[in-house]
N, C-alpha and C positions, 0 to 999 in steps of 0.2 A: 485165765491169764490175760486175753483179752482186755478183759473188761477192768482189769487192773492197770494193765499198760495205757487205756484210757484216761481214765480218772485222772492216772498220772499226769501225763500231758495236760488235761484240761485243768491240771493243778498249776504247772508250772506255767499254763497263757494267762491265766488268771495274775499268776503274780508277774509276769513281766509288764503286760496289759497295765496291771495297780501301776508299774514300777514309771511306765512312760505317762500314765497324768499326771504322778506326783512331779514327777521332770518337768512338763508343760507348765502344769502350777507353777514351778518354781520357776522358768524361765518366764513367765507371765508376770513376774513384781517387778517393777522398776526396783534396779540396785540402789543400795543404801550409799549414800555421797562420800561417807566416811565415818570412823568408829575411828578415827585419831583424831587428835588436836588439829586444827584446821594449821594446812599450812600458807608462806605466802604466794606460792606458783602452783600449780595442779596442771599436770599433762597429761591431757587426754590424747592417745595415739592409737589408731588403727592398723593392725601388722599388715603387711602382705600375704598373699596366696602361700598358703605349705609353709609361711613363713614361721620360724620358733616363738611357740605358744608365749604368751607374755604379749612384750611390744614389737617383739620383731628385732631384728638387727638393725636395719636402720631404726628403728624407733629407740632402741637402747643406748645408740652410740649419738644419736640427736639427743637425749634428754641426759645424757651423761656431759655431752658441751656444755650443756646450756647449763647445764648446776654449778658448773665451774666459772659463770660470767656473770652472774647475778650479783654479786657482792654479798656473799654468805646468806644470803635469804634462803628459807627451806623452800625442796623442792619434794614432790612427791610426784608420782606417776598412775595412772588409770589405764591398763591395759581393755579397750574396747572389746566386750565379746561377743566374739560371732565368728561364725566356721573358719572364714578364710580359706576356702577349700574351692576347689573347681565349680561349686555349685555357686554358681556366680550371681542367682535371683537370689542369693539368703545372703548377700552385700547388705541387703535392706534391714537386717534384723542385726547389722553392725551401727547404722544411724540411726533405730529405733533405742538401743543402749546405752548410746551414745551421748542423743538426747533426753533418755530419762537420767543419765547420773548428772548430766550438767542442769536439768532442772530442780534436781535436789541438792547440790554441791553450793547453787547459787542462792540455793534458800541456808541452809548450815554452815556456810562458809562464803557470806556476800563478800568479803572484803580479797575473797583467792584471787590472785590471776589466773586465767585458766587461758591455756595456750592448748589450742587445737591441732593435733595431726595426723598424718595419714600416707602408707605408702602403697605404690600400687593398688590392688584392689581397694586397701585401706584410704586410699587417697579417692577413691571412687564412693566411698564412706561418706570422707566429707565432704564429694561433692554435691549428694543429696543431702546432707546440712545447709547447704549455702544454694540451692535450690537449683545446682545446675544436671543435666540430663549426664549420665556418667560415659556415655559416648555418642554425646552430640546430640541429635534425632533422632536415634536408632533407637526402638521398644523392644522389650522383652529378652531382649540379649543380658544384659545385667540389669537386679531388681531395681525396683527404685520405693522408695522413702519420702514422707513429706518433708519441705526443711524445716530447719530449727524456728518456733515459735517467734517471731518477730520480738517479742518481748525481753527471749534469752541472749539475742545478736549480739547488743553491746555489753554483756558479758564478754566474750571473748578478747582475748586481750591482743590473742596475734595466730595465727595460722600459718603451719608448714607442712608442704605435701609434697612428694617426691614419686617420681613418675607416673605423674595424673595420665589417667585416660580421655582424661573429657580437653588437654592441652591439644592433644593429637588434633581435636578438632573445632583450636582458637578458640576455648571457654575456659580459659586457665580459673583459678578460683581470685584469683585476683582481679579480673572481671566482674566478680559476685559482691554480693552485699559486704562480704569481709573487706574488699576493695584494699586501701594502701596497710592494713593489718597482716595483710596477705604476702607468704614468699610461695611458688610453686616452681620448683626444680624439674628442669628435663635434662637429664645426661647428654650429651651430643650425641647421636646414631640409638636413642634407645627405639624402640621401635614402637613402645608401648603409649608415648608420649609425645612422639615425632614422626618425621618421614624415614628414619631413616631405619637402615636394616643390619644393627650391632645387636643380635641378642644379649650379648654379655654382658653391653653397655646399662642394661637394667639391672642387675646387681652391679652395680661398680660405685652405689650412691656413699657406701663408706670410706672406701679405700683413695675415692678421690676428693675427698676432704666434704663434699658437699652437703654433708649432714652439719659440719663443723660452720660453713657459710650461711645456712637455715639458724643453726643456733646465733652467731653471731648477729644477724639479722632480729630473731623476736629477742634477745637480752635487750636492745635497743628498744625495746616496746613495754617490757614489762617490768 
């Protein structure tokens, strides 16, 4: 019986074991840029921590403005993947994604606008896109990521990040090579992106229009 309950086990490590390369493999390919007709805006948005899978709530109520101000131009969205989870060094495997859909998006779909964004940790995303340290000087706290290829920069057409960590400490992304493409939102008192100490102030980015003020901003751009 032993020697059965063995086997057993050494049956089922073998198949989880198989089950986690196939996974790695697969998280190993740069995603494919798109399997629709190219549209003319593509948003790419990094959610927040624990935020709901997809773009997030700020990301879905930012790219839901913004579709409404384009003058019927299609819009489509790229939800960024990567944990978004307390594991804060695997931030980095949210800019490595990030950067391989917009490397193949720009090759299948040269003519998209592609509007970059990000909130909270998501916003920490972009800012190792745009080459900035995602809390300042400080190593090893959150991952870090090379930025976007020099090449792929003026692809973007406009960037919107809402409560960046790397503002906290005056390297807004608008500072970055995205420079006047760039809107970066701090709630007053969020604490994540200022001095100040409103925790609630960091979810408040929908309810106080500020998503709606981001949209309104890159429609202007794109």
């Amino acid at each position: 019986m032993g020697c059965v309950t063995l086997l057993s086990m050494s049956a089922r490590l073998a198949a989880i074991t198989s089950a986690l390369v196939c996974t790695a493999t697969t998280l190993a390919v740069a995603p494919a840029a798109t399997a629709e007709p190219c549209s003319d805006i593509k948003v790419v948005f990094a959610r927040g921590t624990d935020d709901t899978p997809g773009l997030g709530r700020v990301g879905d109520a930012f790219s839901s403005t913004l579709s409404g101000l384009v003058g019927g131009r299609s819009l489509t969205t790229y939800a960024v993947n990567y944990p978004a989870s307390y594991d804060f060094l695997a931030a980095a495997d949210g800019a490595t994604d990030a950067a391989n859909y917009i490397s193949a998006l720009t090759q299948q779909c040269p003519s998209t606008r592609i509007v970059l964004g990000g909130y909270s940790q998501g916003a920490a995303v972009v800012d190792m896109l745009a080459g900035i340290p995602p809390l300042g000087n400080k190593i090893g706290e959150v991952g870090s990521a090379p930025p976007l290829p020099s090449g792929l920069v003026p692809s973007i057409a406009a960037v919107a990040v809402f409560g960046n960590p790397s503002t906290k400490f005056s390297i807004p992304v608008t500072n970055s090579v995205f420079g006047g493409r760039a809107i970066d939102i701090c709630k007053d008192g969020d604490p994540i992106c200022s001095r100040g100490r409103n925790p609630f102030a960091h979810s408040d980015y929908v309810s106080a229009g500020l998503t709606n003020q981001a949209a309104s901003f890159v429609a202007g751009l794109v």
